[in-house]
N, CA, C and O atoms as a Maestro MAE file, in Angstrom:
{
 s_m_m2io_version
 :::
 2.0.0
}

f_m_ct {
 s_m_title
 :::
 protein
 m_atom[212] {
  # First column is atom index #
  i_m_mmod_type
  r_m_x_coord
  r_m_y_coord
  r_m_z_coord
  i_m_residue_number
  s_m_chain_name
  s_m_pdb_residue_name
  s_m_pdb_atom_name
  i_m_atomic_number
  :::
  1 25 51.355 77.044 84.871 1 A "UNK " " N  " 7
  2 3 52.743 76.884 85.255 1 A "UNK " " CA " 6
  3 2 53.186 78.163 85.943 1 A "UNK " " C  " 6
  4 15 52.865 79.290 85.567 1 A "UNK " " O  " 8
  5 25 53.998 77.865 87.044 2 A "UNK " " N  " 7
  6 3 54.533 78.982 88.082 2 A "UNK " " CA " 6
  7 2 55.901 79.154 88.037 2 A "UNK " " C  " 6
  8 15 56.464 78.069 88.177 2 A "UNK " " O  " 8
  9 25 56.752 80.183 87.883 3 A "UNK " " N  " 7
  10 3 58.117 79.953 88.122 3 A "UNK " " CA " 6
  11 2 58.085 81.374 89.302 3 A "UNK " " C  " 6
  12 15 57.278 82.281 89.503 3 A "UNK " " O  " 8
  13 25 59.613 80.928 89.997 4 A "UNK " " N  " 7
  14 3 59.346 81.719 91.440 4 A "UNK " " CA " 6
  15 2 60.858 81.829 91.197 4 A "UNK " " C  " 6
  16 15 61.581 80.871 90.924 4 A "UNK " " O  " 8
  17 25 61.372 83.486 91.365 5 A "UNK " " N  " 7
  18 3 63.075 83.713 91.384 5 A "UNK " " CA " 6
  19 2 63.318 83.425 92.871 5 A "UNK " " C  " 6
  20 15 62.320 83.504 93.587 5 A "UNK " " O  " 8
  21 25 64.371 83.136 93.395 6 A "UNK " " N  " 7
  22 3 64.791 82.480 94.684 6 A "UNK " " CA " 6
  23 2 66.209 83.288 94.876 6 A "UNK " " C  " 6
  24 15 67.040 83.172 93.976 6 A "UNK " " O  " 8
  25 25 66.513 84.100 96.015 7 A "UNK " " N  " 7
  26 3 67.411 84.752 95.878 7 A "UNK " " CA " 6
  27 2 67.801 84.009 97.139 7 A "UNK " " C  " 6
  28 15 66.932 83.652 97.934 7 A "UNK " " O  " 8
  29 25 69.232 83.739 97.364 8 A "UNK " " N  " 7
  30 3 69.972 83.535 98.284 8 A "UNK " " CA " 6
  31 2 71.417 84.046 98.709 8 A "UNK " " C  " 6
  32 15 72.165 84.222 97.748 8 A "UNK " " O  " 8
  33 25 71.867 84.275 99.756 9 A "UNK " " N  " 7
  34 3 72.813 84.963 100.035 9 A "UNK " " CA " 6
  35 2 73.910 84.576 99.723 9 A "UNK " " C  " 6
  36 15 74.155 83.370 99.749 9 A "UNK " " O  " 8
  37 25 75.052 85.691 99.267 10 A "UNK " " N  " 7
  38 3 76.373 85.139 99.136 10 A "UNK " " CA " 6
  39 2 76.882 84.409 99.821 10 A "UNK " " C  " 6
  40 15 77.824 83.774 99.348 10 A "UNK " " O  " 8
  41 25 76.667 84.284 100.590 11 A "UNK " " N  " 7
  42 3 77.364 83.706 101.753 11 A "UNK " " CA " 6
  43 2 77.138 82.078 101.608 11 A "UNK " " C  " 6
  44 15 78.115 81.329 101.578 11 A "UNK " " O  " 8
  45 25 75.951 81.638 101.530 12 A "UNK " " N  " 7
  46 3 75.459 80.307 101.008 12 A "UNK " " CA " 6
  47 2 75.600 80.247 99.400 12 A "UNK " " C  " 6
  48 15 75.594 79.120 98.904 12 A "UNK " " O  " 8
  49 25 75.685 80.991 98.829 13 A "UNK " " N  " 7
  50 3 75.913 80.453 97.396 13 A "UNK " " CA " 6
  51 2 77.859 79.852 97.778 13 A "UNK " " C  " 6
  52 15 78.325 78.768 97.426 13 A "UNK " " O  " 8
  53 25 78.430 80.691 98.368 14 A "UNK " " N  " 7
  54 3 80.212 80.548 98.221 14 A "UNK " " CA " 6
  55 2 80.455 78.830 98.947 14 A "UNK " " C  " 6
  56 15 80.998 77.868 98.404 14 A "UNK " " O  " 8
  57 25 79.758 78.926 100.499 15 A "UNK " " N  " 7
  58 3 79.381 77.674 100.555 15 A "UNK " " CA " 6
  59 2 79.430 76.263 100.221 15 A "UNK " " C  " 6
  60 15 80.191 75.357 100.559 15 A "UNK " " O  " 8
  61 25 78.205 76.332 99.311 16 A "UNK " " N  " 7
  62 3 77.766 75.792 98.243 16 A "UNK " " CA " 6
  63 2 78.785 75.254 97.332 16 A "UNK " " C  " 6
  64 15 79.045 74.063 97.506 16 A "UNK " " O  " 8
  65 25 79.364 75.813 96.482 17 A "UNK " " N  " 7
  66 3 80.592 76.339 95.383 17 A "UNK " " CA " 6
  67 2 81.592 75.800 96.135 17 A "UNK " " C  " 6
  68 15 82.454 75.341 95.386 17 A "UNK " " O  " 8
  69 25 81.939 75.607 97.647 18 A "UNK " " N  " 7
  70 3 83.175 74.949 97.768 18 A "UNK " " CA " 6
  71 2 82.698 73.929 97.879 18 A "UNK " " C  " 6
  72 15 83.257 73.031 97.251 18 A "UNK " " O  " 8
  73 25 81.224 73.481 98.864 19 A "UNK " " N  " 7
  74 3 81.469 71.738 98.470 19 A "UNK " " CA " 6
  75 2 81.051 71.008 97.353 19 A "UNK " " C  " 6
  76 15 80.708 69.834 97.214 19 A "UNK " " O  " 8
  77 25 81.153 71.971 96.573 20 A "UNK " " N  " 7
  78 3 80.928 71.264 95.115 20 A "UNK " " CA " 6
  79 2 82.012 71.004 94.363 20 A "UNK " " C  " 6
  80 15 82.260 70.070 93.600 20 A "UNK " " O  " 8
  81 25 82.800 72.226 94.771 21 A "UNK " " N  " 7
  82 3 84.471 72.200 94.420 21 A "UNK " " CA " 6
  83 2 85.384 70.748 94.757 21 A "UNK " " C  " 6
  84 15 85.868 69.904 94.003 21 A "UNK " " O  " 8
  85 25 85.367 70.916 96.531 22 A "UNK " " N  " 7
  86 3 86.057 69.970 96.795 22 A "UNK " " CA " 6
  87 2 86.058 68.169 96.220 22 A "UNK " " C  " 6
  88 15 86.880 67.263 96.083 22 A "UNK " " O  " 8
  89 25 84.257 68.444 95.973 23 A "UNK " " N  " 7
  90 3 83.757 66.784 95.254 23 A "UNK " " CA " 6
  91 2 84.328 66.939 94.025 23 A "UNK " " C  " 6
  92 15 84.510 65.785 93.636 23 A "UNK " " O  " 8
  93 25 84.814 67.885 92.975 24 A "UNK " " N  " 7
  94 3 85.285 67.582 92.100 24 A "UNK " " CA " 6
  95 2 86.662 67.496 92.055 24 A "UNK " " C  " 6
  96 15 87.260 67.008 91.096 24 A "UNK " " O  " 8
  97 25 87.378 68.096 93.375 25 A "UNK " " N  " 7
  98 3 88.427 67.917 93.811 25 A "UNK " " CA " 6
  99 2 89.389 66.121 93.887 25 A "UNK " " C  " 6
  100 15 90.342 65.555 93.350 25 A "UNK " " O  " 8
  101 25 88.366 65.875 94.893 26 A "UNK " " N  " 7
  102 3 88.699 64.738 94.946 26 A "UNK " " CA " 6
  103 2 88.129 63.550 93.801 26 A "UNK " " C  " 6
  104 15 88.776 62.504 93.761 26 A "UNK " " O  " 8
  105 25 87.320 63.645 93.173 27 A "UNK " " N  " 7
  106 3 87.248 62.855 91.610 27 A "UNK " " CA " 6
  107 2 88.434 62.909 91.207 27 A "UNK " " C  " 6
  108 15 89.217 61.960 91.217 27 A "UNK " " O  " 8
  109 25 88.772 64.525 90.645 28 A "UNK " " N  " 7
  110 3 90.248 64.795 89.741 28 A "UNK " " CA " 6
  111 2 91.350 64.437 90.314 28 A "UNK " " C  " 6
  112 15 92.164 64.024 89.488 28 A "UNK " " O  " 8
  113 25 91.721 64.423 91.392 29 A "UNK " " N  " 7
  114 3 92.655 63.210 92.189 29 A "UNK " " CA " 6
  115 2 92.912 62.087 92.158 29 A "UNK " " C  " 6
  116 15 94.043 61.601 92.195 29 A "UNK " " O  " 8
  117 25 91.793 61.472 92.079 30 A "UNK " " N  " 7
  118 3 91.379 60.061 91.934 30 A "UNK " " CA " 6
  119 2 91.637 59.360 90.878 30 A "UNK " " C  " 6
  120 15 91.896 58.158 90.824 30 A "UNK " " O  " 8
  121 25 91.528 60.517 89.593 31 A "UNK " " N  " 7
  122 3 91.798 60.211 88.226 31 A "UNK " " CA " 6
  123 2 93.403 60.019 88.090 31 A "UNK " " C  " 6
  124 15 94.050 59.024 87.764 31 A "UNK " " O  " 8
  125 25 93.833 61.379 88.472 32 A "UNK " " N  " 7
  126 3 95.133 61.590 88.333 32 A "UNK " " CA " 6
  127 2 96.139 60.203 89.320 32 A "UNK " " C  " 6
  128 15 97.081 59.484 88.985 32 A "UNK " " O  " 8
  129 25 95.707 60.280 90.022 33 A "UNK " " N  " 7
  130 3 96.455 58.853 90.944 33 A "UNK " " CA " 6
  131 2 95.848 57.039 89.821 33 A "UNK " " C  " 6
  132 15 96.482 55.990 89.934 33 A "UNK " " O  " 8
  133 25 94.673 57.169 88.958 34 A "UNK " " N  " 7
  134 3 94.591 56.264 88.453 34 A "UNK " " CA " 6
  135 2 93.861 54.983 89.423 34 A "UNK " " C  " 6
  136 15 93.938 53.764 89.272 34 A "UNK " " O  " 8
  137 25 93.144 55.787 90.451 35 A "UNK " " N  " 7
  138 3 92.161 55.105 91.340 35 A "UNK " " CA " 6
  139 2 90.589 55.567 90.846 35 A "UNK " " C  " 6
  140 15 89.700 55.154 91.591 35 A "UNK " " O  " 8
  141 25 90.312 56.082 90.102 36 A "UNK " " N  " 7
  142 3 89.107 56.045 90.076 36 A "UNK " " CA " 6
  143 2 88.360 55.096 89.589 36 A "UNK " " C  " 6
  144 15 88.556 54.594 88.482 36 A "UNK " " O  " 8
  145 25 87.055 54.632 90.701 37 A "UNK " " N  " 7
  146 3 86.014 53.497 90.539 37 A "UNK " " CA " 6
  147 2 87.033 52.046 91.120 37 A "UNK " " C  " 6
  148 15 86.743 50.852 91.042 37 A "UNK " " O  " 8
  149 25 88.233 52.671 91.678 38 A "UNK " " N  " 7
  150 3 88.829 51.124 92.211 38 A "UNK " " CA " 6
  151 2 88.615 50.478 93.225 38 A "UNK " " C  " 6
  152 15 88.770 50.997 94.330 38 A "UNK " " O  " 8
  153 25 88.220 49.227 93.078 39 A "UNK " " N  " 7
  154 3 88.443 48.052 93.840 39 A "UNK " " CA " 6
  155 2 88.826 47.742 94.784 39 A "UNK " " C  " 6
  156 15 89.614 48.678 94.919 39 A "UNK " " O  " 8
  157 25 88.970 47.124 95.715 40 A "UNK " " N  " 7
  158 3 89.860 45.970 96.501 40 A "UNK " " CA " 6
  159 2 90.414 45.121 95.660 40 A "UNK " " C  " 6
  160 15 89.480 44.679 94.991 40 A "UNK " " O  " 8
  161 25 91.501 44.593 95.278 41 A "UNK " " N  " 7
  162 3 92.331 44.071 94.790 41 A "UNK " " CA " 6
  163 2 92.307 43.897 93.448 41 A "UNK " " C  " 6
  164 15 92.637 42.872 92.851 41 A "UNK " " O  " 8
  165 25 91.847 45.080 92.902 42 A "UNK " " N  " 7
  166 3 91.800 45.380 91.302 42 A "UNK " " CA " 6
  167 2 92.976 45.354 90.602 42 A "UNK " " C  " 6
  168 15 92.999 44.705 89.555 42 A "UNK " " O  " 8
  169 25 94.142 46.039 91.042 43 A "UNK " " N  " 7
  170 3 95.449 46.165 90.658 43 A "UNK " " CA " 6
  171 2 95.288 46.362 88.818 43 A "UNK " " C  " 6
  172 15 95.991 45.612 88.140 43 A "UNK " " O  " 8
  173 25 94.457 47.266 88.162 44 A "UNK " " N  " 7
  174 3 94.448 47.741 86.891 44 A "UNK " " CA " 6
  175 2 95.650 48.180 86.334 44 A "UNK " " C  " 6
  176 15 96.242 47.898 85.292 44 A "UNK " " O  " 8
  177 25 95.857 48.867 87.185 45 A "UNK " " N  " 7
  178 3 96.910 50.161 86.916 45 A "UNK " " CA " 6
  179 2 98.196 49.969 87.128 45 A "UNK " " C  " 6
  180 15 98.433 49.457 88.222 45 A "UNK " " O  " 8
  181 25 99.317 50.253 86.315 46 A "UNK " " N  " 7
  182 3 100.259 50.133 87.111 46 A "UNK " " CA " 6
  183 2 101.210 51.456 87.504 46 A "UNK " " C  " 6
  184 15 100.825 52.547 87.084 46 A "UNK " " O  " 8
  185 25 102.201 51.406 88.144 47 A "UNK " " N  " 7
  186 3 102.674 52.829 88.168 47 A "UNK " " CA " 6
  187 2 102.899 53.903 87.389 47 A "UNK " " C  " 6
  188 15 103.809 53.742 86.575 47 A "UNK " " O  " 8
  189 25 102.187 55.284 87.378 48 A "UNK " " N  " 7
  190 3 102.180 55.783 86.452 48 A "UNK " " CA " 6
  191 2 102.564 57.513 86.854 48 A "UNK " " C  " 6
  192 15 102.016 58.339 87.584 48 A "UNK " " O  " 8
  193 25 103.737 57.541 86.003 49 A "UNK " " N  " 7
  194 3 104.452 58.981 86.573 49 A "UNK " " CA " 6
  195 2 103.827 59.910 85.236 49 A "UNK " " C  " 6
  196 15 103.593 59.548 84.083 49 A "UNK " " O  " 8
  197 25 103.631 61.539 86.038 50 A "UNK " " N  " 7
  198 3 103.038 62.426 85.056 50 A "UNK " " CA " 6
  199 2 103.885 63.587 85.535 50 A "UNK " " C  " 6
  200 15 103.898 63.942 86.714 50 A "UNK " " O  " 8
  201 25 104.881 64.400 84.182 51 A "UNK " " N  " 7
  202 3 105.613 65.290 84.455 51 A "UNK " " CA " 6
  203 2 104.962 66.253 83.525 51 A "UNK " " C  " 6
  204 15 104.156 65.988 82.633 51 A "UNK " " O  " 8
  205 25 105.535 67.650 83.943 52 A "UNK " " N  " 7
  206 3 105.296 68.333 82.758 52 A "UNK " " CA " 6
  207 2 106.519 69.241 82.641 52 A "UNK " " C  " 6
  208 15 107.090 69.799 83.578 52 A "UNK " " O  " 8
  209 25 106.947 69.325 80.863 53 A "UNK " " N  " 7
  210 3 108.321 69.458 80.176 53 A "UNK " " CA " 6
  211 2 108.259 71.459 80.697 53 A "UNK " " C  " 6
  212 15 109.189 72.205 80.392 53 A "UNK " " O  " 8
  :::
 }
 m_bond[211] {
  # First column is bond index #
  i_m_from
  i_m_to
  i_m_order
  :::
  1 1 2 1
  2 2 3 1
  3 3 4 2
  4 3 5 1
  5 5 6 1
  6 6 7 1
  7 7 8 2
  8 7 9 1
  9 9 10 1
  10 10 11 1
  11 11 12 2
  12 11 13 1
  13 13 14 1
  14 14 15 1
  15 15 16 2
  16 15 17 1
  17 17 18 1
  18 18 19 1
  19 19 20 2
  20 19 21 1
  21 21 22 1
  22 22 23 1
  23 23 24 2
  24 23 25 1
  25 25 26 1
  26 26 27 1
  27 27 28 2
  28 27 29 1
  29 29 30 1
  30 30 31 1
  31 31 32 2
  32 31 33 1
  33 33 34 1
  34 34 35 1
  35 35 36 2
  36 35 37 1
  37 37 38 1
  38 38 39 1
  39 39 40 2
  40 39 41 1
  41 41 42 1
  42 42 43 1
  43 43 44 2
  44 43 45 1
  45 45 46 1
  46 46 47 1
  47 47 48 2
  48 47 49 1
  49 49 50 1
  50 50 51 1
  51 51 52 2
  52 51 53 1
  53 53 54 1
  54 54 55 1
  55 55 56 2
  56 55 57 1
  57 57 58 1
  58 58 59 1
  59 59 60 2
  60 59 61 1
  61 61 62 1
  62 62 63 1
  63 63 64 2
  64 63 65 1
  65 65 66 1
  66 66 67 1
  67 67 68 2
  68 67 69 1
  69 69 70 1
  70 70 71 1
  71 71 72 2
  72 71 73 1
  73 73 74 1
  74 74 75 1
  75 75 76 2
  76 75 77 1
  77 77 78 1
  78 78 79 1
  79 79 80 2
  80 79 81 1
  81 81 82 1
  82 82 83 1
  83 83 84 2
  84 83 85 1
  85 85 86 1
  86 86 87 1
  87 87 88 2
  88 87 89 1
  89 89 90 1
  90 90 91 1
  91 91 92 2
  92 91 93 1
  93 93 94 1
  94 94 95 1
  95 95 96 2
  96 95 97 1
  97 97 98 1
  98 98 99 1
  99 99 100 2
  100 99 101 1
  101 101 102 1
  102 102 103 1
  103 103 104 2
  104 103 105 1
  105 105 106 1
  106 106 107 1
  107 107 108 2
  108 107 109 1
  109 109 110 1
  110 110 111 1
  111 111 112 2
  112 111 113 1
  113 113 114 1
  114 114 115 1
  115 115 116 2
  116 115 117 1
  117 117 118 1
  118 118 119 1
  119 119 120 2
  120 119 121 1
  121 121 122 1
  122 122 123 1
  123 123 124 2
  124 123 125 1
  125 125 126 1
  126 126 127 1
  127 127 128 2
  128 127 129 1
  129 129 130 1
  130 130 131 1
  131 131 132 2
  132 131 133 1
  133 133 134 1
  134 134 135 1
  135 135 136 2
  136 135 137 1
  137 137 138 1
  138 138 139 1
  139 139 140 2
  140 139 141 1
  141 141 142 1
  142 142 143 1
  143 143 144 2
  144 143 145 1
  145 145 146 1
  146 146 147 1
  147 147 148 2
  148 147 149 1
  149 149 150 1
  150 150 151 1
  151 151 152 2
  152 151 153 1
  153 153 154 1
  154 154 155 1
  155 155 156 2
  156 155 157 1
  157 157 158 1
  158 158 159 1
  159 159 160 2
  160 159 161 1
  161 161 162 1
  162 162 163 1
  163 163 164 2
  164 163 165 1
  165 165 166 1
  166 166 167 1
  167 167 168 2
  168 167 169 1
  169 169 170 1
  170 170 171 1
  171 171 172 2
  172 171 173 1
  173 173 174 1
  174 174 175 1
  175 175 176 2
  176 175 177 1
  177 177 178 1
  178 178 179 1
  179 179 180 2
  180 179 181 1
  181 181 182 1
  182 182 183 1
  183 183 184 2
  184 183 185 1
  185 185 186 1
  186 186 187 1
  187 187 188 2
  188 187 189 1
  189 189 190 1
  190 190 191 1
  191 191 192 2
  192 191 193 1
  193 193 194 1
  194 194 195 1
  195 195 196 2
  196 195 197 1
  197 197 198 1
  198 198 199 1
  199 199 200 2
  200 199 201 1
  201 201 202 1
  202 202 203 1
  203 203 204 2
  204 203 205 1
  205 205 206 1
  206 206 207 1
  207 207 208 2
  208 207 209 1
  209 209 210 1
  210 210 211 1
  211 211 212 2
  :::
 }
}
């Protein structure tokens, strides 16, 4: 068995880190709007307001 350290530049790690960001970006959106995994004419959900006190 071989293991090999792999160094890569900041520059591609930061990159990286945002489009990983943004995909979790838009999941947590998705959640928060109460669209996630929806349909065409699913209509699950109904309007749903989120404040904070």
């Amino acid at each position: 068995m071989y293991a090999y350290l792999m160094k890569i530049e900041n520059e591609f790690y930061t990159e990286d880190q945002q489009m990983i960001q943004s995909e979790v970006d838009r999941f947590d959106s998705a959640i928060k709007r109460g669209t996630l995994d929806e349909k065409a004419g699913d209509n699950r959900y109904s309007k749903i307001n989120i404040t904070q006190s």
